[in-house]
N, C-alpha and C positions, 0 to 999 in steps of 0.2 A: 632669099630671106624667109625665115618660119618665123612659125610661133613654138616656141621651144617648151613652155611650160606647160602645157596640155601631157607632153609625153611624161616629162615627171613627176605629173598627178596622180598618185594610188596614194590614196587615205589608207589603205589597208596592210602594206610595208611597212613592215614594221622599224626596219631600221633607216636611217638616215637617207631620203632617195635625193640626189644629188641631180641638178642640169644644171649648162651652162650656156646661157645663150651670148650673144655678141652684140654689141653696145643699138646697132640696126636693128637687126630681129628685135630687140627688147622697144625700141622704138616703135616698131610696127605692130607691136601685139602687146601693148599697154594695157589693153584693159582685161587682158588674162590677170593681171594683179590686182584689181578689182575684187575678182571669181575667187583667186585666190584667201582674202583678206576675209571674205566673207566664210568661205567651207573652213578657214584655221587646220589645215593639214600639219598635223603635228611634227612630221619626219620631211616638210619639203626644206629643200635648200637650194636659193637659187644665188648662183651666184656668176654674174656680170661679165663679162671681159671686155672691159671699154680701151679703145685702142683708137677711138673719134675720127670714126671712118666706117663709110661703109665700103666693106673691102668687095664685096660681091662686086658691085658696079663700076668698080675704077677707080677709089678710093679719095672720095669727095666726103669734106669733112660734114660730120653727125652734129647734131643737135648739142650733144654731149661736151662738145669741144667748145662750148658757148656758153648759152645760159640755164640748159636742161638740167636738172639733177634729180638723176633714176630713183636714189634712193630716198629723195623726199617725195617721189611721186609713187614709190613704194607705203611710205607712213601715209601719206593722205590719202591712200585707197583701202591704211587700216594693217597694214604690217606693221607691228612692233616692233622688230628686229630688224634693222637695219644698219648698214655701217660702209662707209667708203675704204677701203683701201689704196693708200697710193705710195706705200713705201712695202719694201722688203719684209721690213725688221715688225711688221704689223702682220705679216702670214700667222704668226704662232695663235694671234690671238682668235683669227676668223678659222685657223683650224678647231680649236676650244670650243667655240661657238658651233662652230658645225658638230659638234660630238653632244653638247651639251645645254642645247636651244628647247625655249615650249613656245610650240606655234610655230610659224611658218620664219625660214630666215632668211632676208634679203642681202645682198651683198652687190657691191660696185668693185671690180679689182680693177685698178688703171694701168694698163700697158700700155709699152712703149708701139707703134706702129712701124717703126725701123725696120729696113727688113735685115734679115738675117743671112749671114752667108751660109751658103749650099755646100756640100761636100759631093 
């Protein structure tokens, strides 16, 4: 597990820089959204992939699957932009958002942790 939001720190990209870390990672490196909240990087977008688990270790359920919620612990370190996704039919909107955000935008997408068949 990292801390994912350090790498798509440049103030200076101009256009939309995008990471995405996983529901663990974000857990472990919380107070990069702090840092965040405070520098207001115009072009960041972070956005979540919560699947409430950490998969690295064996797949013991996160914080996330309880009572943690990223994205108000996103607002109370001072993101404005925030927003949970948990259905499909809500992509179009976090896409809009990500093309069209001032300040930094947070984002929670909730996946399924199922695993998927192999080919």
């Amino acid at each position: 597990m990292e801390d994912m939001i350090p790498q798509g720190f440049e103030p200076h990209f101009r256009k939309p820089k995008f990471t995405e870390p996983w529901d663990g990672d974000m857990l472990m490196g919380m107070g990069s959204l702090a840092t965040v909240a405070l520098q207001q990087p115009e072009n960041l977008c972070i956005v979540v992939l919560d699947n409430e688990q950490f998969g690295e270790t064996g797949h013991q359920a996160t914080h996330t699957g309880a009572k943690t919620d990223l994205a108000a612990v996103a607002r109370g370190c001072g993101i404005l932009s925030t927003q949970i996704i948990t259905d499909e039919d809500e992509l179009p909107t976090l896409r809009a958002a990500i093309h069209n955000h001032d300040g930094p935008l947070f984002a929670v997408l909730k996946i399924s942790a199922a695993e998927v068949p192999r080919v």
